[in-house]
PyMOL Python script that loads the backbone (N, CA, C, O; Angstrom):
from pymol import cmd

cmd.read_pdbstr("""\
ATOM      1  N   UNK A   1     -19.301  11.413  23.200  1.00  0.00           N
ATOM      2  CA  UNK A   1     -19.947  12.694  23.135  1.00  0.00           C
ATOM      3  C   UNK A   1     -19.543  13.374  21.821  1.00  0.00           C
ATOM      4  O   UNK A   1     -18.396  13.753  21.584  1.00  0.00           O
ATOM      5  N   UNK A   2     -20.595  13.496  20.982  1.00  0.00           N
ATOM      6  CA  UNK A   2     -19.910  14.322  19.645  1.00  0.00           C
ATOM      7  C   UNK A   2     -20.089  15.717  20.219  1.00  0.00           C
ATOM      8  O   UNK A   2     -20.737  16.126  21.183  1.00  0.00           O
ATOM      9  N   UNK A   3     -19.176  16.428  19.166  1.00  0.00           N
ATOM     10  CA  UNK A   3     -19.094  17.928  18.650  1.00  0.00           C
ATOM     11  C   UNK A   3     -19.602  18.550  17.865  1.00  0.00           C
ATOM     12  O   UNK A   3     -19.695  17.733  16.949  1.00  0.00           O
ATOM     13  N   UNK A   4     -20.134  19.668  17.431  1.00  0.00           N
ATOM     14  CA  UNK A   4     -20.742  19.856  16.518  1.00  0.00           C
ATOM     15  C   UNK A   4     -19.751  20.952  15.909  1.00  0.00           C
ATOM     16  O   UNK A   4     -19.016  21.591  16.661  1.00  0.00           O
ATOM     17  N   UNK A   5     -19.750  21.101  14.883  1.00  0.00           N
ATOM     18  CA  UNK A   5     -18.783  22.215  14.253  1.00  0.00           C
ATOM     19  C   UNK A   5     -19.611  23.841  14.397  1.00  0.00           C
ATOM     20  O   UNK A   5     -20.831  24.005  14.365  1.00  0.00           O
ATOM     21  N   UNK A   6     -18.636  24.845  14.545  1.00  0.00           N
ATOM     22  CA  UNK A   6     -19.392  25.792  14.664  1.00  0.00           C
ATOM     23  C   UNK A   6     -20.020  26.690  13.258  1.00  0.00           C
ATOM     24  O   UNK A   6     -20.964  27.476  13.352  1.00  0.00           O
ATOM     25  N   UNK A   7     -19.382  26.430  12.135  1.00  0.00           N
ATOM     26  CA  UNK A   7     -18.785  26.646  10.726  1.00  0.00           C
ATOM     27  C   UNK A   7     -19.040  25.295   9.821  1.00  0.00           C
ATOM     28  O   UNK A   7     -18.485  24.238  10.119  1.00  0.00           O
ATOM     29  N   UNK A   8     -19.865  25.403   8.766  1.00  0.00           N
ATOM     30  CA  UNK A   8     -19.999  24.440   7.920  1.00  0.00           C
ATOM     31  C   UNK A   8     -18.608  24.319   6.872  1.00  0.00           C
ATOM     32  O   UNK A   8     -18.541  23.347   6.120  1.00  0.00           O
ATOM     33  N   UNK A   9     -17.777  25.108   6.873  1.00  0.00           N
ATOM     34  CA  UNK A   9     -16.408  24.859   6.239  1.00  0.00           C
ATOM     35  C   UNK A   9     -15.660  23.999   6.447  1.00  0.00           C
ATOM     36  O   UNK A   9     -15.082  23.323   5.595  1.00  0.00           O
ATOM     37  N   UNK A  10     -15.528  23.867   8.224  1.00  0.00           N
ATOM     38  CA  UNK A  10     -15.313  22.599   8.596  1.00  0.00           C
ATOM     39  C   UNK A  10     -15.381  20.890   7.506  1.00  0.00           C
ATOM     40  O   UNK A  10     -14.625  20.027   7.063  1.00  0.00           O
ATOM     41  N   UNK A  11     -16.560  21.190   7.535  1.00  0.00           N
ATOM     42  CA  UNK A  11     -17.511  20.009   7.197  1.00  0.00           C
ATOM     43  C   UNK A  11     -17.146  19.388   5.816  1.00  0.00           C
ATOM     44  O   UNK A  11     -17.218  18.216   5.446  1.00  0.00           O
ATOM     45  N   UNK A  12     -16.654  20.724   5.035  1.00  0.00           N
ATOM     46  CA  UNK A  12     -16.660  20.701   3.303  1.00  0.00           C
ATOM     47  C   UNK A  12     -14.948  20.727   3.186  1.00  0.00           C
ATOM     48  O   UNK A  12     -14.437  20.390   2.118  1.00  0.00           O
ATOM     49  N   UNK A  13     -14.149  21.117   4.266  1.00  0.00           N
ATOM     50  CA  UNK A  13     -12.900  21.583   4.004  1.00  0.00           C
ATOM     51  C   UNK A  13     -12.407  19.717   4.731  1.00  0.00           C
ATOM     52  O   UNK A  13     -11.266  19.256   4.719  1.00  0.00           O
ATOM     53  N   UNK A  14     -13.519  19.093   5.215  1.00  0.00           N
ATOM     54  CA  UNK A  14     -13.306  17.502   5.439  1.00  0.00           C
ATOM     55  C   UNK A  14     -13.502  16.628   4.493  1.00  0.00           C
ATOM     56  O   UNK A  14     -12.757  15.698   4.186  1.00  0.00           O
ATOM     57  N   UNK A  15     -14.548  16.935   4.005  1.00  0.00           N
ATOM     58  CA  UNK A  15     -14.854  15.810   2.426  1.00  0.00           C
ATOM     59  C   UNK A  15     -14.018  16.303   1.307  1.00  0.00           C
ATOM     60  O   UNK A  15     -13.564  15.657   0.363  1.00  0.00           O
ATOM     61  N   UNK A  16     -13.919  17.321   1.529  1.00  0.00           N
ATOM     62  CA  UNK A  16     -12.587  17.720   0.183  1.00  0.00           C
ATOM     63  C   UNK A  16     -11.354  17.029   0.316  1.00  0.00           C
ATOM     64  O   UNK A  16     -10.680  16.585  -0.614  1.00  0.00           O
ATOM     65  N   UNK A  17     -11.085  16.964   1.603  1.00  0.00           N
ATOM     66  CA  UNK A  17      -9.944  16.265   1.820  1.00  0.00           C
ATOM     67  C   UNK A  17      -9.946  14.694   2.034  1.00  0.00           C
ATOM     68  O   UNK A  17      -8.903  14.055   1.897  1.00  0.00           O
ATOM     69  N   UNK A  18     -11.054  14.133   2.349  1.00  0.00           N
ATOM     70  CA  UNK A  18     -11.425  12.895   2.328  1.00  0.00           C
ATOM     71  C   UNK A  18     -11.295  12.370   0.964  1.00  0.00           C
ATOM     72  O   UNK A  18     -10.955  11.198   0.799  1.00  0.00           O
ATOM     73  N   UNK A  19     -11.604  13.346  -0.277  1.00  0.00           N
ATOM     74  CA  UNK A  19     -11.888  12.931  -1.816  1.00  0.00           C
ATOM     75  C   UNK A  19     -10.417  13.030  -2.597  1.00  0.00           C
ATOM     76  O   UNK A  19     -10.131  12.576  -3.705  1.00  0.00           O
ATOM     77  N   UNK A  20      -9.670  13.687  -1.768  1.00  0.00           N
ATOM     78  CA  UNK A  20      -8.308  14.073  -2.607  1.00  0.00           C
ATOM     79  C   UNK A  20      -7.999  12.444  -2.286  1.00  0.00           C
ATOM     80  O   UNK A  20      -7.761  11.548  -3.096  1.00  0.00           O
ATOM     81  N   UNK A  21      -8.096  12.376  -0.691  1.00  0.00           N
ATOM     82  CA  UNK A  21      -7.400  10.914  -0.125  1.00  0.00           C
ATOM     83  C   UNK A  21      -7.464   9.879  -1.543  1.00  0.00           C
ATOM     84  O   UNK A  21      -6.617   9.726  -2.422  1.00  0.00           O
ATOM     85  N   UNK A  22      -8.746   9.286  -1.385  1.00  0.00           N
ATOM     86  CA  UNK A  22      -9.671   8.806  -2.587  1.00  0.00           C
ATOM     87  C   UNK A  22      -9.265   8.543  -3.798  1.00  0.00           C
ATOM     88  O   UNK A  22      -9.252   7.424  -4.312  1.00  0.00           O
ATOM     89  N   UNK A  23      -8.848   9.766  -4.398  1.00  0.00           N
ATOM     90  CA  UNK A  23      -8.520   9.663  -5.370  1.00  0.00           C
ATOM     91  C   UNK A  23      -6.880   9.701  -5.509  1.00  0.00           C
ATOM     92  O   UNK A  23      -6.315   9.244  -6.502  1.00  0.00           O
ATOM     93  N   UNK A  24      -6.381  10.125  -4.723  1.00  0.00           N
ATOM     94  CA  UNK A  24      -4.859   9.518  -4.765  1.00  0.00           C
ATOM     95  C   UNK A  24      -4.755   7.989  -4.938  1.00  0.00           C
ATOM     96  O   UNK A  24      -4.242   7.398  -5.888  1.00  0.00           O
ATOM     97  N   UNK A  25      -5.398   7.402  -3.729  1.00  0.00           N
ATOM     98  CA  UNK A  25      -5.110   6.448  -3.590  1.00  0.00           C
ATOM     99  C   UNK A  25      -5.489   5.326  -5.057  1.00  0.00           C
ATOM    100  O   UNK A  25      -4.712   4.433  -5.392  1.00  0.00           O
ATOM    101  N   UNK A  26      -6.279   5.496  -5.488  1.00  0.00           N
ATOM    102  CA  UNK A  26      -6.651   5.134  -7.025  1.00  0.00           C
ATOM    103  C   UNK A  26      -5.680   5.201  -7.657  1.00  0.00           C
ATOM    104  O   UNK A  26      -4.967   4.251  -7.983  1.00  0.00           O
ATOM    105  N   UNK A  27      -5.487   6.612  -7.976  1.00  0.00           N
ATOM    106  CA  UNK A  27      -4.141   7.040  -9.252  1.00  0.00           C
ATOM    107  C   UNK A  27      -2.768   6.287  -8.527  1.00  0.00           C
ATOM    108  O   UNK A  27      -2.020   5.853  -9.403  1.00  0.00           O
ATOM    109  N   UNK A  28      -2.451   6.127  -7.647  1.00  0.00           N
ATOM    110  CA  UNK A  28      -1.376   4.928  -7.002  1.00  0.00           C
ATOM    111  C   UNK A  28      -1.887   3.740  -7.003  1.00  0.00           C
ATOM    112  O   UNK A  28      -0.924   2.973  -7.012  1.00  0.00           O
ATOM    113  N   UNK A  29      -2.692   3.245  -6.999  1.00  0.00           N
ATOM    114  CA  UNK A  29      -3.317   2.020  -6.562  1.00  0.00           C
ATOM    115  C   UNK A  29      -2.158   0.712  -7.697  1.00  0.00           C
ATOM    116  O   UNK A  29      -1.545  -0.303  -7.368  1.00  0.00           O
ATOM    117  N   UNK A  30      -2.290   1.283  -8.781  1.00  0.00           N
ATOM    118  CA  UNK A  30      -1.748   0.243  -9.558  1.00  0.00           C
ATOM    119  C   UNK A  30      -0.080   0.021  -9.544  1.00  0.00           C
ATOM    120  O   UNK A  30       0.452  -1.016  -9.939  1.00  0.00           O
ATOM    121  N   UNK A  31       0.761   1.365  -8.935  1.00  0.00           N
ATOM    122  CA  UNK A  31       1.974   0.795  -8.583  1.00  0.00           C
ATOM    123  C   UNK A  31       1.543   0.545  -7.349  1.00  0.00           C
ATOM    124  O   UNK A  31       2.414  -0.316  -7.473  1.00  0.00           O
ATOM    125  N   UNK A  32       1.100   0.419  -6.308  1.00  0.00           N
ATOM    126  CA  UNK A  32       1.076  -0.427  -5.250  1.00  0.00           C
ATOM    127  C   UNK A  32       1.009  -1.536  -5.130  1.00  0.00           C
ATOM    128  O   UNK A  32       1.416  -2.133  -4.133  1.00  0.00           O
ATOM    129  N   UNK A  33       0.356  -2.188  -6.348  1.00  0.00           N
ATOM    130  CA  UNK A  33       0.095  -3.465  -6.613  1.00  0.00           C
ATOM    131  C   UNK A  33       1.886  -4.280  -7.621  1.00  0.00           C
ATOM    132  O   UNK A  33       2.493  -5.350  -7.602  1.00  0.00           O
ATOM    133  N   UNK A  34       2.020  -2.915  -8.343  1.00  0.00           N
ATOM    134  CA  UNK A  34       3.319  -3.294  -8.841  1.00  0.00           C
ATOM    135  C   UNK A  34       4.423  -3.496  -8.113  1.00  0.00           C
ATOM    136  O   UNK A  34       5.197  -4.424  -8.346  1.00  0.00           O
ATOM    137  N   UNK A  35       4.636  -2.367  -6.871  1.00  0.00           N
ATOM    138  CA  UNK A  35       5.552  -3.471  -5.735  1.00  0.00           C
ATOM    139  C   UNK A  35       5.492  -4.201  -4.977  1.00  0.00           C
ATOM    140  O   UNK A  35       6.395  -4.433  -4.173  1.00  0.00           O
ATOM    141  N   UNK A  36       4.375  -4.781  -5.026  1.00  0.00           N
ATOM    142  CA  UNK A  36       3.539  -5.907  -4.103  1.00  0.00           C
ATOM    143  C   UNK A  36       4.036  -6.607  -5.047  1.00  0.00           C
ATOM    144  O   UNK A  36       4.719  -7.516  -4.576  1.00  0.00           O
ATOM    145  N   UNK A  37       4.009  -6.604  -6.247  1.00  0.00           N
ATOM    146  CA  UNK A  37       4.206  -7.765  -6.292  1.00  0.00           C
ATOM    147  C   UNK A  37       6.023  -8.328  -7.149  1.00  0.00           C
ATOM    148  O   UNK A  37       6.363  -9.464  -7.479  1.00  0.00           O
ATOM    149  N   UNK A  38       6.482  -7.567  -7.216  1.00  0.00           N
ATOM    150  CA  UNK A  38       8.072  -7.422  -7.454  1.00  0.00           C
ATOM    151  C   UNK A  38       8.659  -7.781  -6.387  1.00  0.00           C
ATOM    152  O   UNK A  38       9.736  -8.375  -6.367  1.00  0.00           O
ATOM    153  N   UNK A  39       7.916  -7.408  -5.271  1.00  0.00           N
ATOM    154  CA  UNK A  39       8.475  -7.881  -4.256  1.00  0.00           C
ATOM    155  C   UNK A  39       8.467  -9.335  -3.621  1.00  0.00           C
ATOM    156  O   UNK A  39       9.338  -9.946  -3.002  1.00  0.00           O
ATOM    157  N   UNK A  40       6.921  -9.738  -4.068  1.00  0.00           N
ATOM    158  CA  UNK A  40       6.659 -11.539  -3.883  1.00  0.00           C
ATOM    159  C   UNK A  40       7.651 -12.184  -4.375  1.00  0.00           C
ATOM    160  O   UNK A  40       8.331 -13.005  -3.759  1.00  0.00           O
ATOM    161  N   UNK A  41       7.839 -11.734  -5.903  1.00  0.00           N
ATOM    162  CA  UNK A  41       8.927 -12.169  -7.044  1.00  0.00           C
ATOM    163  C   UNK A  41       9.776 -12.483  -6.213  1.00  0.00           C
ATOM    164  O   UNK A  41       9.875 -13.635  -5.790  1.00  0.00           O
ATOM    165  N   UNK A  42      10.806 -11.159  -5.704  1.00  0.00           N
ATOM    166  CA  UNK A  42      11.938 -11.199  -5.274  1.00  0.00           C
ATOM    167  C   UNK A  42      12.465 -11.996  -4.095  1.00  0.00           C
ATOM    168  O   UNK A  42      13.645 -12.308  -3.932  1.00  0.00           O
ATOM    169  N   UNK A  43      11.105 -12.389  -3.019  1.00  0.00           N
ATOM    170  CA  UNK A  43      11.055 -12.961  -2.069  1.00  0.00           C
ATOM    171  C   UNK A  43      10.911 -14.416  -2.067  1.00  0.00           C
ATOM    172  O   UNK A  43      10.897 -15.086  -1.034  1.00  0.00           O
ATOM    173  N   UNK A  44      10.808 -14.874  -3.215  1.00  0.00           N
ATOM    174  CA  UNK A  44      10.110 -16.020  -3.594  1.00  0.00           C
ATOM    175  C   UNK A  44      11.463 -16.572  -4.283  1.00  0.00           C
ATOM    176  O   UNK A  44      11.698 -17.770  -4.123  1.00  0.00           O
ATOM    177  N   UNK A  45      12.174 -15.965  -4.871  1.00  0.00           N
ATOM    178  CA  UNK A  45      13.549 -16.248  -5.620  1.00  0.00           C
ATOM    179  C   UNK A  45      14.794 -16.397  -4.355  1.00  0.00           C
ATOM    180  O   UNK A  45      15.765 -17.085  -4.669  1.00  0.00           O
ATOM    181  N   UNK A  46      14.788 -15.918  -3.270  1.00  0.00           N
ATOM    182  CA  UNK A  46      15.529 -15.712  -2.267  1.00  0.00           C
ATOM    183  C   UNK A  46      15.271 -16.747  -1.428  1.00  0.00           C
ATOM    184  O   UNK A  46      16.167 -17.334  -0.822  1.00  0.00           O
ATOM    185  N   UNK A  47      14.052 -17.036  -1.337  1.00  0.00           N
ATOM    186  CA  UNK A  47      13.624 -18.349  -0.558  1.00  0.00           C
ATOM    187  C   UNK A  47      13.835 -19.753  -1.393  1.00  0.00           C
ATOM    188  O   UNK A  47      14.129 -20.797  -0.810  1.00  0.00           O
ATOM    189  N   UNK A  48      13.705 -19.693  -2.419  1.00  0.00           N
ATOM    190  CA  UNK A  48      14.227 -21.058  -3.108  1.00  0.00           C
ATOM    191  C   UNK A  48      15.868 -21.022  -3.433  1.00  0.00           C
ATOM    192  O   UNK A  48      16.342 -22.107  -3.772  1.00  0.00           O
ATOM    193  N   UNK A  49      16.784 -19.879  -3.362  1.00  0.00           N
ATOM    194  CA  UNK A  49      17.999 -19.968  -3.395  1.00  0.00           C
ATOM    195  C   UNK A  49      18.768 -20.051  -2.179  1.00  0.00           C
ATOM    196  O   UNK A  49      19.977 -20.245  -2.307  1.00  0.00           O
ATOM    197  N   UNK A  50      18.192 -19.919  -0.809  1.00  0.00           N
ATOM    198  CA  UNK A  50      18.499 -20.413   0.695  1.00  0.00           C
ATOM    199  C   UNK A  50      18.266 -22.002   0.962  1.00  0.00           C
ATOM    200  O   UNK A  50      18.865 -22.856   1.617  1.00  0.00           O
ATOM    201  N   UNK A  51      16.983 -21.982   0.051  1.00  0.00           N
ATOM    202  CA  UNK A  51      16.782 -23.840   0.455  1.00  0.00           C
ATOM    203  C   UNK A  51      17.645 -24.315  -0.261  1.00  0.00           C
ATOM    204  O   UNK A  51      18.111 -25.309   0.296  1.00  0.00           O
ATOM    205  N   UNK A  52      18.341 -24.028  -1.700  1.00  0.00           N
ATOM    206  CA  UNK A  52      18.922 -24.805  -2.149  1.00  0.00           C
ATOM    207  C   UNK A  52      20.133 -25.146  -1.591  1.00  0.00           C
ATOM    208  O   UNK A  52      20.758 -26.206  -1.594  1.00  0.00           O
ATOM    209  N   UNK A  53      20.422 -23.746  -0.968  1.00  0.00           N
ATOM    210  CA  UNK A  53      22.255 -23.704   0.199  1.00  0.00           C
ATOM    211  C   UNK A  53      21.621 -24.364   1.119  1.00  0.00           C
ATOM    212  O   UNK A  53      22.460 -24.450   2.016  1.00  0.00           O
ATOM    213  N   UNK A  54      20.615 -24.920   1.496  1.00  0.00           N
ATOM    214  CA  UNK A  54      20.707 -25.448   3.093  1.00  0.00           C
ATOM    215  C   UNK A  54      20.688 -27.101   2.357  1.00  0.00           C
ATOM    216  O   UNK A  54      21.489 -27.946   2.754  1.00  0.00           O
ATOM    217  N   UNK A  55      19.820 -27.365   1.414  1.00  0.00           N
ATOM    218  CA  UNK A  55      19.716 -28.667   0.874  1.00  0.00           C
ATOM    219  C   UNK A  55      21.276 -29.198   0.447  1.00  0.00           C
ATOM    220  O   UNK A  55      21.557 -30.394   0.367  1.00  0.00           O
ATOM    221  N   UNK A  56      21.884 -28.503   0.283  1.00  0.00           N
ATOM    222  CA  UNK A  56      23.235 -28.920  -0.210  1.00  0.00           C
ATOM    223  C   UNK A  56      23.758 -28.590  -1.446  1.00  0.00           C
ATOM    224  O   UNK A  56      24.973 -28.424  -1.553  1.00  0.00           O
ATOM    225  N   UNK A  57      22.744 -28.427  -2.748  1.00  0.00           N
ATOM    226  CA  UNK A  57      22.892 -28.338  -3.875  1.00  0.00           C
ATOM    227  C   UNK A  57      23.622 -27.124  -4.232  1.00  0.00           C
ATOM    228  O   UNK A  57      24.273 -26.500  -3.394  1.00  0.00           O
ATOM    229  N   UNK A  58      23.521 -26.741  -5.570  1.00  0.00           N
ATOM    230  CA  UNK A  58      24.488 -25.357  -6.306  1.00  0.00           C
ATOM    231  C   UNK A  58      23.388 -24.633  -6.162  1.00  0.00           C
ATOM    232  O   UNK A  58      22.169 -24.800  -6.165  1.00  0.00           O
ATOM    233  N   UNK A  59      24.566 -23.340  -5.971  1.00  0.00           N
ATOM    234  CA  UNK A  59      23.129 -22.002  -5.623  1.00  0.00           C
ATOM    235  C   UNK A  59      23.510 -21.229  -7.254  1.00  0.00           C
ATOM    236  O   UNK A  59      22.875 -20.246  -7.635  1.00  0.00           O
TER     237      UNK A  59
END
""", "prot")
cmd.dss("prot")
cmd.show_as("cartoon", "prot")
cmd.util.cbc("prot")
cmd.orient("prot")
């Protein structure tokens, strides 16, 4: 069952805030991707220095 707003401010005081979302998320977008992927790095270095302690070799 929808609602209808009683006030079109509603309506505009929603897409305003929908567009801030929007555009935050953009202007972050590229360190998000930068600890995405520092973090693969880091995860990826941790996992080949466990196999090497379980394989036997020098860590």
């Amino acid at each position: 069952m929808a609602t209808k707003s009683k006030s079109d401010w509603g309506n505009i005081f929603s897409l305003f805030s929908i567009c801030i979302a929007i555009v935050s998320i953009g202007y972050c977008f590229p360190y998000i991707l930068g600890i995405i992927e520092s973090g693969w790095e880091r995860s990826s270095r941790a996992i080949a220095y466990f196999t090497r302690i379980i394989r036997g070799g020098t860590a």
